[in-house]
TORKE-369369 format. One record per atom (N, C-alpha, C): residue in one letter; x negated, y, z. Coordinates in pm, whole numbers, plus 50000, padded with zeros to 5 digits. Each point is the difference from the previous one (the first is absolute). Layout:
aXYZ;...
END
This chain:
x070193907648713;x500814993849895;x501134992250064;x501524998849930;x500844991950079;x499804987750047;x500554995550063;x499874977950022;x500395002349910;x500594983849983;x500454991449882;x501075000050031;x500984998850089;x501365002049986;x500185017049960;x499215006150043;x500725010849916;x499965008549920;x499064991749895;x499295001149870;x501334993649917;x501024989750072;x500364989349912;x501275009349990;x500335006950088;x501275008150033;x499835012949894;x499175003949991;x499485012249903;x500104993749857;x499374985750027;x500474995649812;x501114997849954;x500664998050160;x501594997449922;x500595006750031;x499715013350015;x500885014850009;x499435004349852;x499094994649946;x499225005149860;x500934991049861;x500124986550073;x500914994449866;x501355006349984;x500634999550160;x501415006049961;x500065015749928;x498895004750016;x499985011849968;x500375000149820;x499304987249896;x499825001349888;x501484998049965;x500914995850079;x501864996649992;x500285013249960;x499995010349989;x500125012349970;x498985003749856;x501425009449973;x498915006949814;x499045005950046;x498804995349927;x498415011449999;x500345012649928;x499135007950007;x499815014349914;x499104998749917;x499384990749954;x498925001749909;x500264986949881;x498614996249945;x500024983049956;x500564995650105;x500584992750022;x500404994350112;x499124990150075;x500404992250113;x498814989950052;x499144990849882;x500814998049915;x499484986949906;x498775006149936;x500595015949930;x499365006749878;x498415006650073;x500405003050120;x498465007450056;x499504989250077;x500654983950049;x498844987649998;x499334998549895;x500735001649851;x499594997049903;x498835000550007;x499925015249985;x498515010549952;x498945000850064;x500444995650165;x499055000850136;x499114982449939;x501134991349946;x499254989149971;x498964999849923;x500565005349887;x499085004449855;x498545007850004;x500145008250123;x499075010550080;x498554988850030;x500934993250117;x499244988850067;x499014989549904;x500784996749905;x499324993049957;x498875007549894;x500115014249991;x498915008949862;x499134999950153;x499985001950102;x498795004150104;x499274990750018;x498515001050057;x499294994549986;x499835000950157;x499554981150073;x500064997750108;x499525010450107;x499095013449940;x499485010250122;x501445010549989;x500495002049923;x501185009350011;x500934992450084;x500004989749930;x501374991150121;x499905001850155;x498504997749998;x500124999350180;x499715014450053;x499365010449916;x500405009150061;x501475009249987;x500845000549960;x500875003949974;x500904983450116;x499804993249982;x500984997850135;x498955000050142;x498985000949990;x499415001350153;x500145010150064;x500225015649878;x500875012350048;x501065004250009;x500794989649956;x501545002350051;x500364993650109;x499364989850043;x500244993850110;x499325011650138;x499535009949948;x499405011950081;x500855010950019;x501624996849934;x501175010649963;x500165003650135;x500685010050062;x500315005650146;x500794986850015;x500325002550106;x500974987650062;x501675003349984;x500085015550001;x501645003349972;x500164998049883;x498974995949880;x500235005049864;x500684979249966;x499674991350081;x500444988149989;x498774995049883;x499215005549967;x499354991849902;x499384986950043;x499375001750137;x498994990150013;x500774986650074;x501465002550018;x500854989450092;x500734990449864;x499885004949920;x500194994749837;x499014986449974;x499234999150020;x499034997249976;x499804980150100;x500404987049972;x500064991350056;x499044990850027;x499665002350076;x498234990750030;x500384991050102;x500974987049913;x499914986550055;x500884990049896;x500014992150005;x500604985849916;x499524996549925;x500054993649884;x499904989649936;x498795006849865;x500545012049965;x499255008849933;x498515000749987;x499134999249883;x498515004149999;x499895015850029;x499005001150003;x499655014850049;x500745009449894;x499175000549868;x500125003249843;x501355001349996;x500894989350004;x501435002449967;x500675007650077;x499514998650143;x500655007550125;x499715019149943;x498915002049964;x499715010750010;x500895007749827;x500074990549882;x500574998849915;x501445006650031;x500624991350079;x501295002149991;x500575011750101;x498655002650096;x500375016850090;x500035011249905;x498924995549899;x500065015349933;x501315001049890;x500584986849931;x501265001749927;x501175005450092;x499794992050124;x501195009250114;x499735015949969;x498895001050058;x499885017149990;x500375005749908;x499704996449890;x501195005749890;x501465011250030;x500684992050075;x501365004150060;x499775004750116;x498875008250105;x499425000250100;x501425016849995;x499625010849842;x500275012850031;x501734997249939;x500484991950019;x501444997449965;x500175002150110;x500364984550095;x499964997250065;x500105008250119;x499645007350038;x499515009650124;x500905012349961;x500354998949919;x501095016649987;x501524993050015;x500064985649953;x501524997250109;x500335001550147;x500955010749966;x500435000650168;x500664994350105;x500144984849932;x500454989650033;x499474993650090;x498365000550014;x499374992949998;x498895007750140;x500564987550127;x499355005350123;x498255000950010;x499484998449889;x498515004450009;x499725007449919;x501105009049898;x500015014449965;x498805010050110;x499355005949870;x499205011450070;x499795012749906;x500575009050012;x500905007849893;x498185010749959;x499325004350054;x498575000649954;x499664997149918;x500054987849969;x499474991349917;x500864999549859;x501045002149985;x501395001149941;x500085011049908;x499915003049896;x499885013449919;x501434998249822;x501084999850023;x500504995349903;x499475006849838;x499695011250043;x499685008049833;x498474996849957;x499454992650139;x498284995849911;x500094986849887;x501844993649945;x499944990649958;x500315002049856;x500015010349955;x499915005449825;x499725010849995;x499965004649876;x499585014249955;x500975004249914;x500585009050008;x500895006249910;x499795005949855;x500744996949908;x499575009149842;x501515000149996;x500235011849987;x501335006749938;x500004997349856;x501164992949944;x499994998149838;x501385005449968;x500265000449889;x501704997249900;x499754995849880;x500794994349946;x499994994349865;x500675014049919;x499515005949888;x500105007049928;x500044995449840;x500935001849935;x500064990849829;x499184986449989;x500104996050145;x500054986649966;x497805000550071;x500175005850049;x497905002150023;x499975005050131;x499384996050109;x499695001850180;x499145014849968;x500785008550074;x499375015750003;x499845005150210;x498855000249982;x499775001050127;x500715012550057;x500535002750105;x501015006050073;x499205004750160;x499705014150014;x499635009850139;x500924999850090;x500124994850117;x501295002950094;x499245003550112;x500625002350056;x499455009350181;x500824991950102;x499404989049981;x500194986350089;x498874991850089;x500154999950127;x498924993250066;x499584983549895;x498675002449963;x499404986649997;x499444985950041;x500074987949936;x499284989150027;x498265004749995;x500004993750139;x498075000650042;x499354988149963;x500004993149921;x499924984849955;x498245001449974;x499735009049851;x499045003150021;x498865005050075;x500465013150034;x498845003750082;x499684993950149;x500974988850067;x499814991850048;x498894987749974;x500394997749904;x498814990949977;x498905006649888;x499675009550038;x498965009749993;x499225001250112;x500695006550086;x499514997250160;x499344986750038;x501204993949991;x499474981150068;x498734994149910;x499875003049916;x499085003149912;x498605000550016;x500075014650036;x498925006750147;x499554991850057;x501225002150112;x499974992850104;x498844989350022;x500804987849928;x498924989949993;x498705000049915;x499305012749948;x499024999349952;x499435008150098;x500395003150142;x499365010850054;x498814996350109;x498985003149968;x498904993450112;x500715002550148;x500665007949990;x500415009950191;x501314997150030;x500484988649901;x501894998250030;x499664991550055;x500494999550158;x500114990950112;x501004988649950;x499414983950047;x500454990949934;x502024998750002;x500705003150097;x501644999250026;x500325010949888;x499435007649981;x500545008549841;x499844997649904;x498764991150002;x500304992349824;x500784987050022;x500114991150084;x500944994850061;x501915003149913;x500055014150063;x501065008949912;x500275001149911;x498575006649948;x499704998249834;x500134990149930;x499454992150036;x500024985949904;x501244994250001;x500785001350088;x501724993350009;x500815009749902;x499395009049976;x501245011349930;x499524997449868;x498665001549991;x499424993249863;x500904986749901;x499634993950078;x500704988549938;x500955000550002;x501215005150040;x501425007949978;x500185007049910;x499395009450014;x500455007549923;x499375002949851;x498994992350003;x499475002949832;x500814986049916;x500794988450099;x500944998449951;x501445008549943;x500195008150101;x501265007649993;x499735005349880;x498805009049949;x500095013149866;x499684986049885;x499744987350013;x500364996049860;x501614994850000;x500905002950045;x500784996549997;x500935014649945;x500305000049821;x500695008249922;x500735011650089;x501134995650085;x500955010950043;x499185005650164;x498954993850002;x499355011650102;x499165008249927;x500195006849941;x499165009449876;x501325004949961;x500944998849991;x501225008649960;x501095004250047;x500605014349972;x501345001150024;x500585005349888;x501024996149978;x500565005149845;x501185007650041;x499765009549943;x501145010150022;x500965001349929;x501525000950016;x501095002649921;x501005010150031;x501055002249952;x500775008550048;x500924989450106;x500354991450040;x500304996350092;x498624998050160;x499145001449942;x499324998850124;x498895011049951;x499985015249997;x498975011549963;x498785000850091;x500124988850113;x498965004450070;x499054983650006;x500244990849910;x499184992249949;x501154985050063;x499524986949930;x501394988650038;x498594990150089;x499585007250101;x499064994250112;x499154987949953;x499384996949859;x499504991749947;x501074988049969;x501125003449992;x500544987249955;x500944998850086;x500255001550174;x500764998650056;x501405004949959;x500205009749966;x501555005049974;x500394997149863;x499514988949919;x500304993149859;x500524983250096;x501665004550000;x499884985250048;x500574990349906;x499684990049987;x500234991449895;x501034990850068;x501085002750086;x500634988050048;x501745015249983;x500944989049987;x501075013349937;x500615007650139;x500415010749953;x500715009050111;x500984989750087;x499885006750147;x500924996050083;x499444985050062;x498734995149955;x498914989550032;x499765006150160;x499984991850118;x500075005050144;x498265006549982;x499865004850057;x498745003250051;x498884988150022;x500214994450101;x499284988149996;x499964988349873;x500435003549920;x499914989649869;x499675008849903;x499795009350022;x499295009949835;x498734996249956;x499825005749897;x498794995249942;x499635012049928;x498735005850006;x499605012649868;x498874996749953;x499455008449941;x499314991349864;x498304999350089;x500275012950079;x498154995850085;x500074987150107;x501474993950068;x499554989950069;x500124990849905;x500604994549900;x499554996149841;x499034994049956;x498925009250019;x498824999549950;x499024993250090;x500405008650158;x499394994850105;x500004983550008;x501504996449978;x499674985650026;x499744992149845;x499745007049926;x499754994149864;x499584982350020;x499274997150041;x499204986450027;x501204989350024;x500515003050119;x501304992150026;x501385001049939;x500355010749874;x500645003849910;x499974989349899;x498034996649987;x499984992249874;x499574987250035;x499354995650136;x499314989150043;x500544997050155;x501134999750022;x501294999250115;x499254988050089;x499375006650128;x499634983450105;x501235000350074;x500854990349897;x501394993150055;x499884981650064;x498625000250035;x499574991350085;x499625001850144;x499805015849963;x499515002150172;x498655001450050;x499204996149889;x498144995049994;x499345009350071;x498764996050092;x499205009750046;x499025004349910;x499405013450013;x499515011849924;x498934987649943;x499344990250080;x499134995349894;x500474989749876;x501254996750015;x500234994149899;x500895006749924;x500545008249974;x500935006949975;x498775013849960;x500185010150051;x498845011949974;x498934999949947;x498914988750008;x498864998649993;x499754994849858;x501124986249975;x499875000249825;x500765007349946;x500725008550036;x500155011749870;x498795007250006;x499595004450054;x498915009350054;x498784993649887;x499764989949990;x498904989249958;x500595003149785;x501854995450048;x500175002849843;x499545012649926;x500355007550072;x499835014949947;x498185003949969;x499194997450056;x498764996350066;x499804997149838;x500444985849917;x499764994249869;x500825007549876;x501215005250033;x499955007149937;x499295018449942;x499855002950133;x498885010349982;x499064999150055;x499054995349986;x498894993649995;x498745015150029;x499625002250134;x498935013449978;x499115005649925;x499894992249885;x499305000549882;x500435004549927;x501494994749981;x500965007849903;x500405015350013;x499404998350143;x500225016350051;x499485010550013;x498664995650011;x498895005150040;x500005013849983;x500455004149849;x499285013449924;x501315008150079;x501074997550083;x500785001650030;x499475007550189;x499015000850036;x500164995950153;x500375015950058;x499255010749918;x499925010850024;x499615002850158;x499064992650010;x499485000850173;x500545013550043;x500294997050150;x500265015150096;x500615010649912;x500774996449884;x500725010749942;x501775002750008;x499965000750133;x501344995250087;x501145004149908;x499915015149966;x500925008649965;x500154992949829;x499154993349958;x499984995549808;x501144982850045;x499724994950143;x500714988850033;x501505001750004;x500175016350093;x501425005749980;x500245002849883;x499455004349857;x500605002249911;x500704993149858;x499414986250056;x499984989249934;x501584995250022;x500304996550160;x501245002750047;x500995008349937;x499545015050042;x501265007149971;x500134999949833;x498824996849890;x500444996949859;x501004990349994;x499964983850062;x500944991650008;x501095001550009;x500255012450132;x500935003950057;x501285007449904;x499035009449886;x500345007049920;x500874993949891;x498974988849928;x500744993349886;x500594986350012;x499384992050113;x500634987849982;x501014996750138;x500155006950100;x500844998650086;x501065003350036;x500455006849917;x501625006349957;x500404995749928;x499204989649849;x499974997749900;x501144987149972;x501005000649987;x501114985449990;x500694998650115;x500365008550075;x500334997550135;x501065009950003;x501294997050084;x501355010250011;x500075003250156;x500775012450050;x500214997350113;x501564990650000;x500174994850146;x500874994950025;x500064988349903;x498894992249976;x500014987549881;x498244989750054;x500054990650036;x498964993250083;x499344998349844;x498415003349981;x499134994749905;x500274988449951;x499995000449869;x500014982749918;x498634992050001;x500384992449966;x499084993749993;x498515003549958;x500254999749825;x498775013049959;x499915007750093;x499925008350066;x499475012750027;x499324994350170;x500684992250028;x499194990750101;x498614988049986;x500594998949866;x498354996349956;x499035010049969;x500305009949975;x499255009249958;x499165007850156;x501065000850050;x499525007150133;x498934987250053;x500384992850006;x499034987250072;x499075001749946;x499515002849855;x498794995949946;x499355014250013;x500445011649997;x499535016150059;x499284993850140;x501234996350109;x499364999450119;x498654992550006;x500294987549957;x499084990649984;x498415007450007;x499795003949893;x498575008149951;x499845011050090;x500945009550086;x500135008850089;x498944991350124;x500954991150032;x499874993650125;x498244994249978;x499814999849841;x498494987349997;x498575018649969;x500815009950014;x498955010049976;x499925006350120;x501165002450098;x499925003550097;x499094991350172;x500014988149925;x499034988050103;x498825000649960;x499714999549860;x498365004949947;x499715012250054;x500495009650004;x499555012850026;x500154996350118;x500614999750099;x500044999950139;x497964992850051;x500334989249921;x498794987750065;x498775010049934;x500115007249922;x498635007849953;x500065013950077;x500785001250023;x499725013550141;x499174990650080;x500804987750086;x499154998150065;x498814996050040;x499814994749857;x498574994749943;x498905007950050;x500615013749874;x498945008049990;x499735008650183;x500904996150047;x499725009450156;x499324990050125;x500554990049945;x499314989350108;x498734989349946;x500205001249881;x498274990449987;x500804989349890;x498834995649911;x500284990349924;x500565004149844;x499384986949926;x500475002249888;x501054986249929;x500925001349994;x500984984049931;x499304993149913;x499814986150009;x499614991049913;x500514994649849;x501385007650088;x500734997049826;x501145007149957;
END
């Protein structure tokens, strides 16, 4: 495992890294869910699910993540490795970034594709002969994986980091979609080529409607203070938590029914995410409340489900 100086060098090749746009929820939206996760598991899932990631290969950077010294209780320490991990399968596909390990790196395992068009006004699903998002059957596999008596511990290690990634990523509407038009026939990349900022906007200042969404949280709840993830991340995380409440959800969980999680998405995707919105015109207000309160319940079903995978694979039942 590294020293400590160069564990500290890796974390801060990991913050500068978040200075740059994510491809998914962004850092905030998949802490969110990794939080929400954490807190549905029950203390035997917690420690196994980080006692095996801290078992990650050593190129894969998982286990140098991981800070065992200061001021921190154990609980919180181990708390706040697994919300990092969250951003573990971002993270590692910037090529920016001198502890890149391109292995590990898979850009199309981060949605699943559904070809749509709007037809008299109604989403008509659309056949194209276009390479697909592996979103699903990825975490189909990882799936496996960690239920497998014979999966050597550094592969669920794997598993479990992509897990919590990415079953964030498919509740998130425009990774479940591409909508097809006659300006873009071969699908508008979930949102990317809808840009909402006007023509002749430089490159580096554009905006389209999937990084939009991505940063939804800071769209509607801006840390224009600067706050660290626990004060800042952790009570939204907590708000959302009271407003959807796992009870309220329950009949909702559709255990291990990955592909019913993607379709929930790409319905959103269908009617309410195109819904009030122009290109070349930044969302109003409405339609930013609206998206917030979509994400919101996204972000509070996708952390329940996450923490009951791991429930049910690692031991234990939640108290509440």
């Amino acid at each position: 495992m590294p020293t400590r100086p160069a564990r500290v060098l890796i974390l801060i090749s990991l913050v500068l890294t978040f200075s740059i746009p994510s491809f998914a929820w962004d850092e905030v939206g998949h802490k969110i869910t990794a939080y929400i996760a954490w807190d549905r598991m029950t203390p035997a899932a917690r420690e196994a699910v980080v006692r095996l990631m801290l078992t990650g290969p050593e190129d894969s950077g998982l286990p140098s993540y991981y800070m065992g010294y200061g001021s921190q209780n154990e609980d919180t320490r181990k708390r706040d490795y697994f919300v990092l991990m969250a951003t573990w399968a971002d993270f590692i596909k910037d090529r920016n970034l001198k502890t890149r390990n391109s292995k590990y790196s898979v850009p199309n395992w981060h949605y699943t594709d559904t070809y749509w068009m709007e037809k008299d006004g109604k989403p008509v699903l659309v056949t194209l002969n276009e390479p697909g998002g592996l979103a699903i059957q990825k975490i189909e596999e990882f799936a496996k994986i960690i239920r497998s008596p014979t999966s050597k511990d550094a592969e669920k290690a794997i598993a479990i980091a992509w897990l919590i990634h990415l079953i964030g990523d498919i509740h998130q509407p425009l990774h479940a979609s591409s909508r097809v038009t006659a300006e873009f026939p071969k699908g508008d990349q979930g949102g990317n080529t809808f840009l909402l900022t006007p023509a002749g906007t430089p490159r580096e200042q554009q905006v389209n409607l999937h990084s939009y969404w991505d940063s939804i949280v800071e769209n509607k709840e801006a840390n224009s203070r600067n706050l660290c993830d626990a004060d800042y991340i952790y009570p939204v995380a907590h708000d959302i938590m009271e407003k959807f409440p796992y009870d309220k959800l329950r009949d909702r969980m559709k255990d291990d029914q990955f592909e019913a999680w993607m379709n929930e998405s790409f319905s959103l995707a269908t009617t309410e995410v195109y819904k009030g919105v122009e290109e070349g015109k930044m969302p109003s207000k409405k339609y930013t409340e609206n998206a917030y309160k979509i994400a919101q319940e996204r972000f509070a079903l996708g952390g329940y489900r996450l923490g009951d995978l791991f429930n049910e694979v690692f031991g234990g039942t939640p108290t509440k």
